[in-house]
C-alpha positions in Angstrom: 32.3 229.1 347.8 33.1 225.6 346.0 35.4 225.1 349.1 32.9 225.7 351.2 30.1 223.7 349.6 32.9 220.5 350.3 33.3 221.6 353.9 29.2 221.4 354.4 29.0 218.2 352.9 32.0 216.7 354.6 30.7 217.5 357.9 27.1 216.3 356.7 28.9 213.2 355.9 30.9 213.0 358.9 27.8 213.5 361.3 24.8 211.3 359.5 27.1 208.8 357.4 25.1 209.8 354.0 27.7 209.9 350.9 27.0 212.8 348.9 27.1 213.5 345.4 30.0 215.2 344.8 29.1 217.7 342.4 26.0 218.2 344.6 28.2 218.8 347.8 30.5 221.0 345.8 27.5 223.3 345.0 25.8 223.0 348.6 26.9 226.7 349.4 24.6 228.4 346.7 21.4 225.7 347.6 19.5 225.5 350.7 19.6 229.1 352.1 23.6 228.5 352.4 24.5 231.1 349.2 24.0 234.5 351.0 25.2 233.7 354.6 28.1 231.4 352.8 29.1 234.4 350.6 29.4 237.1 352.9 31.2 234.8 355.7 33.6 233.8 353.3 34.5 237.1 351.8 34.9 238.5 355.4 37.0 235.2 356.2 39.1 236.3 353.2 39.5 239.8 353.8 40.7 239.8 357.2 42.9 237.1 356.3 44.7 238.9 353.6 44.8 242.2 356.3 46.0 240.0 358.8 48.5 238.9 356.3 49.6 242.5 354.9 51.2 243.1 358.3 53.3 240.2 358.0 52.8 236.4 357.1 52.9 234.5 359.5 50.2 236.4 361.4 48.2 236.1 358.2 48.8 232.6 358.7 48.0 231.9 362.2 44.4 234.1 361.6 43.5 231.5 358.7 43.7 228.9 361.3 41.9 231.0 363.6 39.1 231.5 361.0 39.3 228.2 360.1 36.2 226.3 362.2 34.3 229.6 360.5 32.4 227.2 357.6 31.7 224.0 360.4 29.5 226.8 362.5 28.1 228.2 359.7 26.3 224.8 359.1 26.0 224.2 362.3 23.9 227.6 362.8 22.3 227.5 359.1 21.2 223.9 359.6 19.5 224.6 363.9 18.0 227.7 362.1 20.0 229.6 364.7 20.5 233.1 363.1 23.8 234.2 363.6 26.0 237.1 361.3 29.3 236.7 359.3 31.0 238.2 362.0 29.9 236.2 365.0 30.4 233.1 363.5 34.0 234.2 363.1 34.4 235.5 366.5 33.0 231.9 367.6 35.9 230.3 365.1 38.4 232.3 367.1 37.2 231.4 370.7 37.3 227.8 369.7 40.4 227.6 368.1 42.0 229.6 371.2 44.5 227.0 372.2 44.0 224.8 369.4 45.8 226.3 366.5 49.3 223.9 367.1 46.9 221.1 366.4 45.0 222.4 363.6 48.5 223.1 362.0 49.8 219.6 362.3 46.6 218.3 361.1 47.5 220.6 358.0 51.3 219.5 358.3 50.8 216.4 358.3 49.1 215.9 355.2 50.7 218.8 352.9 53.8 217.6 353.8 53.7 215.3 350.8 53.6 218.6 348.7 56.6 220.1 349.7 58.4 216.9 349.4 57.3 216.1 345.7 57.9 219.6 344.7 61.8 219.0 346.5 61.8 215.9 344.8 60.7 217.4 341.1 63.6 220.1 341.4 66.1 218.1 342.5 65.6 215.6 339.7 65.5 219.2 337.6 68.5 220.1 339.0 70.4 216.2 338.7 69.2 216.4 334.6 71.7 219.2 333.7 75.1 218.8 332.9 77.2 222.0 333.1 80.5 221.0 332.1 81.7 222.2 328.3 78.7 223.8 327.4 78.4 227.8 326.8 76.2 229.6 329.1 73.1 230.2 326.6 72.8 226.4 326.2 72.7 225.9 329.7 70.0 228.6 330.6 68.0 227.1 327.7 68.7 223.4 328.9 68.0 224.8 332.8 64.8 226.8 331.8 63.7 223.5 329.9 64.2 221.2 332.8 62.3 223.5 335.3 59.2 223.6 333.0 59.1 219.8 333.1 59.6 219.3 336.8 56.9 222.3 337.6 54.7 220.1 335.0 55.2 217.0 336.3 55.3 218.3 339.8 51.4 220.2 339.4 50.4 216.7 337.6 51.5 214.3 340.8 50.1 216.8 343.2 46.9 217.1 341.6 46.7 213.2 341.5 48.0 213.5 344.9 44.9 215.9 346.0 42.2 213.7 345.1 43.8 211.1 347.4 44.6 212.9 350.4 41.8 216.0 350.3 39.2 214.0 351.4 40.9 212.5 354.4 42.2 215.6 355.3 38.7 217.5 354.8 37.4 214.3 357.0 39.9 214.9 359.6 39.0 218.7 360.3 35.4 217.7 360.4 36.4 215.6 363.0 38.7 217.5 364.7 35.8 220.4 364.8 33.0 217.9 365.9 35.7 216.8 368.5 35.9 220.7 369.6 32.4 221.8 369.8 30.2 218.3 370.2 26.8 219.3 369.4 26.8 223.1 370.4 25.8 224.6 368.0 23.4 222.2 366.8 21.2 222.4 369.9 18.4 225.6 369.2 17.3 228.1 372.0 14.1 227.8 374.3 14.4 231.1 374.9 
């Protein structure tokens, strides 16, 4: 829901220029008629992801980026007062992303990226600190075990500094890429 809440006010942001609070923005999903519509898309989001993923995960994978445009056209549709269910707005998710999951995936790639090389780098460095030679075995399972805690440490320290940096662009970039996809769509009410 948190997750969410940043996704609405990121593509708030991106379309209207307006800086929001960040705790506000954070909590957007439960305020403004967002909390029920926002809950039950998400858990639906989440299940079928995790059933997708049961059979095998890289399926699992390629429906989370299927589902991913899911929270832009629940704004979309909350904010036109368009009423639309959990499970359309993750039908529409899928028939936009049709063709578009590659770039959605190096969108993602490109920024995680950083992750996997920091947590490389951390073991590595992990791995470069011990020194096997003349040393019984207990002392060097102790000595390993200490050297792995330190580099996981240090590792979940520089890539939580590391988020803060690079989550907003990223969050920024999907907005993008989704307003890029879809235009004004779903913004525009009925006359019917």
């Amino acid at each position: 829901m948190l997750a969410w809440g940043v996704q609405y006010a990121t593509l708030a942001f991106r379309d209207t220029g307006e800086k929001p609070n960040v705790f506000k923005a954070m909590f957007s999903s439960f305020t403004n008629g967002y909390f029920f519509k926002t809950f039950l898309t998400s858990l639906l989001t989440t299940l079928f992801t995790f059933f997708w993923g049961l059979l095998l995960i890289v399926p699992g994978i390629i429906k989370s980026f299927s589902y991913a445009m899911t929270p832009y056209i629940m704004k979309d549709m909350i904010d036109s007062k368009h009423e639309m269910t959990a499970t359309e707005a993750i039908s529409e998710s899928r028939k936009i992303m049709k063709g578009n999951k590659t770039t959605l995936f190096i969108i993602w790639l490109t920024f995680n990226i950083w992750y996997f090389i920091i947590g490389l780098a951390g073991i590595a460095i992990a791995f470069l600190y011990l020194k096997p030679f003349n040393k019984p075995l207990a002392d060097l399972i102790f000595q390993a075990l200490i050297a792995y805690l330190i580099a996981i440490i240090l590792i979940a320290i520089i890539n939580f500094l590391l988020s803060l940096y690079l989550q907003p662009y990223y969050r920024q970039t999907v907005a993008n890429f989704y307003r890029t996809l879809v235009g004004d769509k779903y913004l525009k009410k009925d006359d019917d």
